[in-house]
C-alpha positions as CSV (number, residue, x, y, z in Angstrom):
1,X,-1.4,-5.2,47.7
2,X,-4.6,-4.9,46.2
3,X,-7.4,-2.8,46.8
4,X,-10.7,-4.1,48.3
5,X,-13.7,-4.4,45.9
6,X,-16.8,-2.4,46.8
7,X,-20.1,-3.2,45.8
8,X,-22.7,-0.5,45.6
9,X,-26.5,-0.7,45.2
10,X,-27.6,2.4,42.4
11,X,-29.5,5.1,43.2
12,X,-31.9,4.8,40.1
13,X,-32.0,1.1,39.1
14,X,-31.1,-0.4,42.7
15,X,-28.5,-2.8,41.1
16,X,-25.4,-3.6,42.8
17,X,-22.3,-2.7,40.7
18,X,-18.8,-1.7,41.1
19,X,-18.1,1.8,41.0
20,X,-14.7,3.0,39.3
21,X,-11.6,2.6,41.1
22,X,-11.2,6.2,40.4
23,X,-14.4,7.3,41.5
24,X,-15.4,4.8,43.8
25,X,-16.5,7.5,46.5
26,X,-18.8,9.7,45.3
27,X,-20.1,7.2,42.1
28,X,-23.5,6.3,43.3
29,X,-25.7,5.4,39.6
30,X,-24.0,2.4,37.7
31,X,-23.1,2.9,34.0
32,X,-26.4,1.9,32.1
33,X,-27.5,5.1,30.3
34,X,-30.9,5.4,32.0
35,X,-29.3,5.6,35.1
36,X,-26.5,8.5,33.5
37,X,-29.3,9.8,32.4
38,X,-31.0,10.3,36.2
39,X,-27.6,10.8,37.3
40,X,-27.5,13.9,35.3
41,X,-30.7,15.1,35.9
42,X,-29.7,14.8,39.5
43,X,-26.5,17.0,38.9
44,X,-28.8,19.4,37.7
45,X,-31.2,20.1,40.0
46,X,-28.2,20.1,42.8
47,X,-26.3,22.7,41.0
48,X,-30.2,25.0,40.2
49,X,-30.7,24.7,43.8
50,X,-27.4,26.5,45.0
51,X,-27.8,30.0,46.0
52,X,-26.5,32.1,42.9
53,X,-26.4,29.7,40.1
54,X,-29.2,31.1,38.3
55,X,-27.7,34.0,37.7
56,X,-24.7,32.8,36.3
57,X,-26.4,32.7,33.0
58,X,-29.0,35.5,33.3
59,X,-27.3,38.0,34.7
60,X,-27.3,41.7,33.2
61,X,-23.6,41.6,32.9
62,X,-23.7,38.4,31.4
63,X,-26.3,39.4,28.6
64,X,-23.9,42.7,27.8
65,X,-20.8,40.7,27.2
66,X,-23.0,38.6,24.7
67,X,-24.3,41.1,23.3
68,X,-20.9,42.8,22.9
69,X,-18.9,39.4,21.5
70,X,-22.0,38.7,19.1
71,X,-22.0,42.4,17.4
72,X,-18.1,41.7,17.2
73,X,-18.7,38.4,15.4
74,X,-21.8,38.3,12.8
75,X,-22.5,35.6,11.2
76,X,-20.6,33.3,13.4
77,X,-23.7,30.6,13.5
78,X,-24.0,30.5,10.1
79,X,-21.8,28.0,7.4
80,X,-19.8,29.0,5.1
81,X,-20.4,29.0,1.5
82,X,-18.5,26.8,-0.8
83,X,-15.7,28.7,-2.6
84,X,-16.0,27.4,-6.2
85,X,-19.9,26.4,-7.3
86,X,-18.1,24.8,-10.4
87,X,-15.7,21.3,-10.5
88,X,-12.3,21.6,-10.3
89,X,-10.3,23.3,-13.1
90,X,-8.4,20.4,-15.6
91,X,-5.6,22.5,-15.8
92,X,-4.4,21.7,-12.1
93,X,-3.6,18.6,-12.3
94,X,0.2,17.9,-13.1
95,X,2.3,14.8,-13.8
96,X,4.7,14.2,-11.3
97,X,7.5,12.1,-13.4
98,X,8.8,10.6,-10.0
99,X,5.2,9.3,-9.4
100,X,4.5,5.7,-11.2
101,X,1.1,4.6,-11.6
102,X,0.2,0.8,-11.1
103,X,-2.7,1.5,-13.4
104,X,-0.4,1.4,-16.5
105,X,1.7,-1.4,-17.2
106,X,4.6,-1.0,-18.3
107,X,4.2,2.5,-19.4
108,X,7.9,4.4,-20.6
109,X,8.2,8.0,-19.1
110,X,7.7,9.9,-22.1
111,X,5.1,12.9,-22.2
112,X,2.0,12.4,-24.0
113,X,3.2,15.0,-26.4
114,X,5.8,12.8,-27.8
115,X,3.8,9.8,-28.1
116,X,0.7,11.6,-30.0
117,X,2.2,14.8,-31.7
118,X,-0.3,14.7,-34.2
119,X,-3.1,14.2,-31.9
120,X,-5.8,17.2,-32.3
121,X,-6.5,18.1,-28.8
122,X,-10.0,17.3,-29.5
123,X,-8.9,14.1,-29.3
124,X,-7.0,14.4,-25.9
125,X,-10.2,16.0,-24.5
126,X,-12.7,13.5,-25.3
127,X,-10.4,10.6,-23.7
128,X,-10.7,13.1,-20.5
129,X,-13.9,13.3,-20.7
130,X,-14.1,9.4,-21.5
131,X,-11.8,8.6,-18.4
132,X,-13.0,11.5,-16.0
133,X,-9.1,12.1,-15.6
134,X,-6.7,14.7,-16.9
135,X,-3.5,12.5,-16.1
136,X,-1.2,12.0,-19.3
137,X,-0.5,8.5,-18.0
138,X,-4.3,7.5,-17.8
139,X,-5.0,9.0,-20.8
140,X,-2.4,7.3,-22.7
141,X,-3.2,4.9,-21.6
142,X,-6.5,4.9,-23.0
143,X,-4.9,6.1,-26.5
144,X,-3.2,2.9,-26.7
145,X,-6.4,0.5,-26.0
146,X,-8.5,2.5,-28.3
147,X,-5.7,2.2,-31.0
148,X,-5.0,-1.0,-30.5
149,X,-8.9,-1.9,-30.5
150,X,-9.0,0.1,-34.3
151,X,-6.3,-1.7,-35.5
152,X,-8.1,-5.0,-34.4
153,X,-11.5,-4.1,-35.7
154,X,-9.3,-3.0,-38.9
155,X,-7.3,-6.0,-39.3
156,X,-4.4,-4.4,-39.4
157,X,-1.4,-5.7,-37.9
158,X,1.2,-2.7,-37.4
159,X,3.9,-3.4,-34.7
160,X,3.7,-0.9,-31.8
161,X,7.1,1.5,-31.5
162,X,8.7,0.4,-29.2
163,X,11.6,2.3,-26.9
164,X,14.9,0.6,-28.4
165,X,13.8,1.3,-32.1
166,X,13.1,5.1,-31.0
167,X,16.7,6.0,-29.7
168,X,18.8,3.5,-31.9
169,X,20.8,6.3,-33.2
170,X,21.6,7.5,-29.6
171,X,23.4,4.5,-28.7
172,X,26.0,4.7,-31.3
């Protein structure tokens, strides 16, 4: 069983349109937002009109209790400042050796320590700064390229370490 659809004319554009099924009896403006808009101002001037509703807000009960709950909480209007005026610290970032970056190809999960020991940490900083990330992956990344870019600039043609050659004596 269906309900019947009613058509009604608005109060501010004088439209027909169907109210909300949930509203249907009391809707009289249609949804365009100059006729919210008169709708609201409507509201209004209903609710100013009622005996007692002005002194809902203006009360002297009403202005104590402000009074009271603003005293109790200064400041409350105003933002908070930020906590640190500086970046964030380089130190806090950690490698999480579970965590695999698709950035890297086929990077092995040694620390950057093994793979540069001699390294100044000069060095390690300026590929920080370089990359804008303290991650040992990204900057190994980066180590690699730039040495492999030397070496081609260079001429020289020195095979890069790899895994197998490292651990040979482990295997035995």
């Amino acid at each position: 069983m269906s309900r019947r659809v009613i058509r009604r004319k608005c109060r501010c554009c004088r439209k027909f349109f169907v109210p909300d099924y949930r509203n249907d009896r009391r809707q009289k403006y249609c949804s365009a937002p100059a006729c919210r808009q008169a709708s609201k101002a409507a509201s209004q001037r209903r609710w100013l009109c009622k005996p007692g509703s002005c002194e809902c807000f203006h009360s002297a009960t009403r202005l104590k209790k402000i009074q009271a709950w603003r005293q109790a909480h200064p400041g409350y209007w105003r933002k908070p400042k930020p906590s640190s005026p500086g970046t964030q610290v380089a130190g806090s970032q950690r490698l999480n050796p579970a965590q695999g970056s698709c950035n890297v190809p086929g990077s092995d999960r040694r620390t950057l320590q093994d793979l540069c020991p001699i390294q100044p940490s000069e060095f390690i900083g300026l590929i920080s700064m370089l990359t804008g990330s303290t991650l040992q992956e990204d900057i190994e990344a980066t180590r690699r390229n730039l040495l492999l870019r030397g070496r081609n600039i260079l001429g020289i043609k020195f095979p890069e370490p790899n895994e197998t050659s490292l651990h040979k004596h482990y295997d035995t």
